[in-house]
C-alpha positions, 0 to 999 in steps of 0.5 A, a space after each residue: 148413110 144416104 140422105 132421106 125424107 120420112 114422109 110420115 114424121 117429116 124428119 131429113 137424116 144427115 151426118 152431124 158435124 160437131 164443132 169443138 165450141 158445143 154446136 154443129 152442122 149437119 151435112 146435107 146433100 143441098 147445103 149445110 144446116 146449122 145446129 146449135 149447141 141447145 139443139 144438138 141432142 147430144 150427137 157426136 161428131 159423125 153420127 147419123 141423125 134424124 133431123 128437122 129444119 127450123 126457123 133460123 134465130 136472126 140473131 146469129 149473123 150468117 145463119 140461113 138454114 138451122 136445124 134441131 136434132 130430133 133423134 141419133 140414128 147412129 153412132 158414129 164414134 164408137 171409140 175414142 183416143 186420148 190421154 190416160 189420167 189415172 185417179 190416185 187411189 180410187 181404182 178408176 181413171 178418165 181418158 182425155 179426149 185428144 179430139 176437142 170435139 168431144 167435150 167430155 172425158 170419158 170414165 174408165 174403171 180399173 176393170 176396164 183399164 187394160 194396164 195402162 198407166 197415167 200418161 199413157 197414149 190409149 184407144 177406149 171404147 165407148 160403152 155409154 154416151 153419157 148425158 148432160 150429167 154424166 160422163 161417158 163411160 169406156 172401155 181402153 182397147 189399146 195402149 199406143 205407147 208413151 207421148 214422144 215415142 216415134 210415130 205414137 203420134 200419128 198413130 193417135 192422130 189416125 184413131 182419133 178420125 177414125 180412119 181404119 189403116 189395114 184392110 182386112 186379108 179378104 180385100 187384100 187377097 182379091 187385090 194381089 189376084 187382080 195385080 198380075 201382067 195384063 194379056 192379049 184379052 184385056 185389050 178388046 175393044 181398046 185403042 191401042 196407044 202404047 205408041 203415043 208418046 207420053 210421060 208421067 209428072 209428079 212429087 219424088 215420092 210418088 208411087 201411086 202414079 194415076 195420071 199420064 199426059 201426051 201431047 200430039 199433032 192431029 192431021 191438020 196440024 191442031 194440038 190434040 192434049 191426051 190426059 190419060 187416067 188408070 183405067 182402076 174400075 177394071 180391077 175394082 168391081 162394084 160390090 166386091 170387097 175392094 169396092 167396099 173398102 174403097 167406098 168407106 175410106 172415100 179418099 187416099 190420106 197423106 201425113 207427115 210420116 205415112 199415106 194412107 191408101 184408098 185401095 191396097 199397095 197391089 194395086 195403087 202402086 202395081 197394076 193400077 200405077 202408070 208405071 215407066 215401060 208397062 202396058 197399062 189399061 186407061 181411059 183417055 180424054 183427048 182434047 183438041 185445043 185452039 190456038 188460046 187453049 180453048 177445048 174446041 172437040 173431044 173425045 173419051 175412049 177406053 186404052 192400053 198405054 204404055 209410059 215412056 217415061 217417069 218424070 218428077 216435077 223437079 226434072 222437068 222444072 229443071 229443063 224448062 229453066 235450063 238448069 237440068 243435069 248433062 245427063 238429064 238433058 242428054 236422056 230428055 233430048 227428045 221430050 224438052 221439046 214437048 215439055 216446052 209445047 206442053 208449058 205454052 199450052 198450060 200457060 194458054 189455058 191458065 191465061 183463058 180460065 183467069 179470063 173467065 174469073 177463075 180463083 189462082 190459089 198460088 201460096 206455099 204449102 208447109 213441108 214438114 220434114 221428119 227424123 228417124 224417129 218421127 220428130 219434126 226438125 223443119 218446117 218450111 213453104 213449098 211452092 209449086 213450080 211449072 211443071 206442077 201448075 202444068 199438070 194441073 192445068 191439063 188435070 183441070 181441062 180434063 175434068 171440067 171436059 168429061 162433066 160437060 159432056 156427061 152434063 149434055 148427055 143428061 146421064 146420072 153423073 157425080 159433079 164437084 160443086 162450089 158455092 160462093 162464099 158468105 158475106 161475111 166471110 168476104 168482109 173479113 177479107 176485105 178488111 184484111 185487104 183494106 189493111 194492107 191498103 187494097 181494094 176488095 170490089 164486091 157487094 153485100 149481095 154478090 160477088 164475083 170469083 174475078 173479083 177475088 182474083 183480082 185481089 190476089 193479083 194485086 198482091 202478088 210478090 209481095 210479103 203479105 201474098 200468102 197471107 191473103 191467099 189463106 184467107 181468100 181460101 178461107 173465105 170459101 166455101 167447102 166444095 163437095 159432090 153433087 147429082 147436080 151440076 151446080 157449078 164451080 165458083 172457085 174455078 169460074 166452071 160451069 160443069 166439072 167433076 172429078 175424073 183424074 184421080 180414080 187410085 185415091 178417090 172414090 167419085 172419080 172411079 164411081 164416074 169411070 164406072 158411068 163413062 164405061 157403062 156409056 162407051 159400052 152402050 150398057 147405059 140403059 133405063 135398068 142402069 140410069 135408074 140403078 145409079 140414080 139410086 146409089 149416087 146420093 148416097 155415095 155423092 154425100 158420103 164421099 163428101 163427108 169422108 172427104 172432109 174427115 180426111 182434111 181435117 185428120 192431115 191438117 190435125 197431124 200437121 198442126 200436130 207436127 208444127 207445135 212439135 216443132 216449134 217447141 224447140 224454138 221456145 224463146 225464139 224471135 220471129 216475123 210475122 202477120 197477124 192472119 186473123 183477129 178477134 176478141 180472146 186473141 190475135 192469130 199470127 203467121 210466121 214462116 210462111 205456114 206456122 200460125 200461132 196467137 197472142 192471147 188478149 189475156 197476156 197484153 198488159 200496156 193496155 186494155 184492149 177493146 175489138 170492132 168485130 166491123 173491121 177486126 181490128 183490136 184497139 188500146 183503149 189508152 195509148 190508141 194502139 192497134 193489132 190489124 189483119 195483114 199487119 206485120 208483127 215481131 213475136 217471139 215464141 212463149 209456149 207450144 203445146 204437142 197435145 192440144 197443138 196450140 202455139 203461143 208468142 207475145 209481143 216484141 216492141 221495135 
């Protein structure tokens, strides 16, 4: 839903975010607004609202912008997942809501019930939102299974977000009609590049494969990068039934046990993956570099292309490192050479973009490991190697470059903004830094993304770096589509957009669409004017569901790290503590798993919490829980329905 002003009642319309604390946002397409939990009307996490700015309450530190709901436009929940608890002997039951964001349980009657039994995992429809006095009332649509059958989980966890796994046989019927070979036709007015040497990078696993590279001499010698994207608005025509489907989903989703694609298999792995030996359609951003990495000319074309190779990130670090197979080594003889100018070249262009201030977010993701049935039986930190930080790089050259030239060709164009993070937010970290002994150099007033950097510089290589990457990263603001170009703050870019990724997100197809419009000279006043138009609305609407795709993944891995750790019961562990406050202290072991200590449970002492340096202090024997200090915990509880973990201390 686009974002609008009703000029007669003075009402603005956005998409309301609850918080599981009762208050919310609404999302908007110059900031966020703030709603509280008096003010929210009743509205669901996701729906459509009408609302009015009002003035801000000062005493609610970080609260600039606030807003009232005024009226729901539109539901954005019309179901509901969660827990089957049936009323013993009364013919009704309630389904516990899996999502906390919904505060109440919703009341089914035996009618309504479909046979599902007390414990079951269920899908209710919601047949009345209910008030400040009454429940909602629903319908169960689905019975998923018992809690612990392989993948009910998951499957709960996508219904929860409301993220739609199939798609209807219409769009897969015009998907498999777009999959075949390409023929002599689809090559005009193309530069033919299956000549050019280059190579896909990426995960073992990966069959969507959108991004190729090359890298080349030009006639006097200079190094010509080519980032080579799938050319997939060919196949996906505004309007069409792929359009639309992409445009609802916004962005492809990855779990611990599935992906869930933007675009149906035919395409994303077939005739829009840049597979090793077949001719590909793309659009090519070339990049002439000086001797520093510095983009000094540029140029975006419409291509065929042709694959020399696929590689994965674990080959190429390999032969980077020299640890490569014989026979790998044998079968690359020809490309080492390349990679080794590729990784001089990346390290060029890190080094020029860290100069400029530019945030390097270099901690370890969680791997999560399934079995046969679905269950996790590890967790543990992946850290990216070159190869990965290589792609990167040049991914990132690629898309700061097309959104500084559509910038100065001032075209309609859908730009990534990031704004700078709060003050508070930063003094969190500061105190977390301050802890560890380290200086975070910024004023109340201002601050500068080198200053961050310098941050994690200071800490890298040592036990506490991950913890200070996560909340540097947490201090941020969330990025989000813009019409504007309004700048990267975590990048320390001007411009940027996001262009390298068309198979699995939305803006990035919507901007090949304008670069092709451009390079074909269709971008006339009809065609401004058109996506003047349409781009708010799908800059805002990608943003949000963007946004529901992030907290879907972190929600299944949450899911999966309290599975878990629920066989780890007992267990001793050490960790840091990554965060603080009045009700508990948060604490990271592993490197990727955070649980609490709940307030509630210290008996040695009574605590009392300086919210000024988030600290926790014993009010009798002066003991003290400080962010980044280190702590031996063991595990007490971890819960696989709210995916809450819990440790208590362990004294040395």
């Amino acid at each position: 839903m686009g974002n609008k002003k009703n000029k007669k009642t003075e009402l603005f319309k956005g998409v309301f975010q609850a918080h599981e604390k009762g208050f919310g946002f609404i999302m908007f397409e110059d900031g966020d607004f703030f709603v509280s939990r008096s003010n929210t009307q009743g509205a669901f996490n996701g729906d459509t609202v009408e609302f009015e700015e009002i003035r801000p309450d000062r005493r609610r530190k970080g609260a600039s912008r606030e807003a009232r709901v005024v009226r729901i436009a539109e539901r954005g929940i019309k179901t509901a997942v969660g827990t089957c608890e049936c009323v013993k002997g009364k013919g009704y039951g309630f389904v516990v809501c899996d999502d906390k964001k919904i505060f109440k349980d919703i009341f089914v009657d035996k009618a309504n019930a479909k046979g599902a039994s007390d414990g079951d995992k269920v899908v209710a429809e919601i047949l009345s939102y209910g008030d400040a006095y009454k429940n909602p009332e629903g319908a169960i649509t689905e019975v998923l299974g018992r809690e612990g059958e392989p993948g009910v989980d998951m499957d709960a966890a996508v219904r929860v977000y409301g993220v739609e796994e199939d798609f209807d046989e219409a769009t897969l019927a015009q998907a498999n009609r777009a999959n075949k070979p390409l023929i002599g036709a689809d090559f005009n007015g193309r530069r033919d590049l299956r000549d050019l040497q280059m190579v896909t990078i990426d995960g073992e696993d990966s069959k969507d494969l959108d991004d190729a590279v090359s890298l080349s001499r030009g006639p006097g010698g200079e190094r010509i990068l080519g980032v080579h994207i799938a050319d997939v608005s060919n196949y996906v025509q505004e309007g069409s039934k792929l359009d639309r489907a992409a445009f609802k989903r916004g962005t492809s989703i990855y779990l611990p046990d599935r992906v869930i694609p933007m675009l149906p298999v035919a395409l994303s792995n077939g005739i829009c993956s840049l597979n090793q030996h077949e001719d590909r359609l793309a659009l090519s951003c070339f990049m002439t570099m000086d001797e520093g990495g510095k983009v000094v000319a540029s140029e975006i074309v419409e291509t065929v292309i042709n694959v020399d190779r696929r590689m994965t990130y674990t080959e190429v670090d390999a032969l980077l490192d020299g640890s490569a197979a014989e026979e790998l080594k044998d079968e690359c003889r020809e490309l080492l050479p390349v990679f080794k100018e590729m990784l001089k070249l990346s390290e060029e262009i890190r080094t020029l973009r860290s100069e400029r201030g530019a945030i390097s977010f270099d901690f370890a993701e969680a791997k999560i490991e399934l079995d046969d049935r679905g269950r996790a039986v590890q967790v543990r930190p992946y850290i990216r190697g070159a190869s990965a930080k290589m792609i990167e790089d040049f991914m990132l050259s690629a898309n700061e470059t097309v959104a500084e030239t559509f910038y100065y060709m001032q075209l309609p164009f859908v730009y990534r903004s990031h704004e700078k993070p709060d003050y508070e937010d930063v003094a969190k970290l500061r105190s977390a830094a301050s802890n560890l002994g380290l200086h975070l150099k910024a004023s109340k007033d201002y601050i500068h993304p080198r200053q961050l950097q310098e941050l994690l510089e200071a800490v890298k290589g040592r036990p506490e770096e991950g913890l200070i990457s996560t909340m540097a990263l947490r201090a941020m603001k969330r990025a989000r589509y813009t019409t504007t170009a309004d700048g990267h703050f975590g990048l320390a870019f001007e411009y940027y957009c996001h262009f390298t990724s068309p198979i699995r997100r939305y803006p990035d197809l919507q901007i090949h669409r304008i670069i092709k419009d451009q390079l074909r000279g269709r971008m006339d006043e009809d065609r401004c004017i058109h996506y003047e138009e349409l781009l708010p609305e799908a800059a805002a609407h990608s943003s949000a569901a963007e946004h529901n795709a992030q907290e879907l993944e972190r929600y299944a891995d949450d899911a999966k790290k309290a599975e878990f750790m629920s066989c780890h019961i007992g267990e001793i562990y050490e960790g840091l503590i990554s965060g603080v406050t009045s009700w508990g202290i948060y604490v990271q072991i592993l490197g990727c798993i955070e649980g609490m200590i709940r307030v509630s449970e210290l008996e040695d002492d009574y605590y009392i919490y300086d919210s000024d340096i988030f600290e926790l202090k014993g009010e009798r024997h002066k003991k003290t829980f400080s962010l980044g200090q280190g702590i031996t915990v063991a595990v007490e509880r971890a819960d696989i329905h709210t995916h809450e973990i819990d440790f208590s201390v362990i004294e040395q």
